[in-house]
N, C-alpha and C positions, 0 to 999 in steps of 0.2 A: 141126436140122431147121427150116427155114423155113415160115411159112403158107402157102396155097396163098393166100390175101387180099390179103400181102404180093408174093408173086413174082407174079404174076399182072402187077399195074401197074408193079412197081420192077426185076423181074427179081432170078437167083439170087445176082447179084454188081453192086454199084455200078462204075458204068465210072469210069479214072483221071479225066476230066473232068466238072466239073458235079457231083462229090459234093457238095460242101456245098448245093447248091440242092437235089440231090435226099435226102438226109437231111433237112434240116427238110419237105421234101412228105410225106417216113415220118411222122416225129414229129408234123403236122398228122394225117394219115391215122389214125395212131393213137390220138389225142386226140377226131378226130370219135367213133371209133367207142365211146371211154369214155363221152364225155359223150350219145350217144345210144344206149347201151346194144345197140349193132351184134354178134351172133351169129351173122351167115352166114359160112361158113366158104371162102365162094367167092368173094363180092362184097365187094371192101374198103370199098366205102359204104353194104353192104347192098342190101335190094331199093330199086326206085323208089318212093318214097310214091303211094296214090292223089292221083286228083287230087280238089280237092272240089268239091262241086256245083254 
């Protein structure tokens, strides 16, 4: 079962073309959301930050 975070921007299946550009976009994708502690379960980059003042 896929995320819906994931399919959402990558879709259910990688097309035969362009995998490899689009597999390291996953692996970035997935890295942001470690390193910024990202838990929305809908938005692969999470919400928008505010903006600040």
């Amino acid at each position: 079962m896929l995320l819906m975070w994931f399919v959402t921007p990558f879709g259910p299946v990688l097309p035969a073309r362009g995998t490899e550009q689009r597999m390291n976009l996953a692996v970035a994708v997935l890295l942001y959301r470690m390193e910024h502690s990202v838990t929305n379960q809908v938005l692969a980059l999470g919400p928008v930050p505010p903006r600040p003042p």
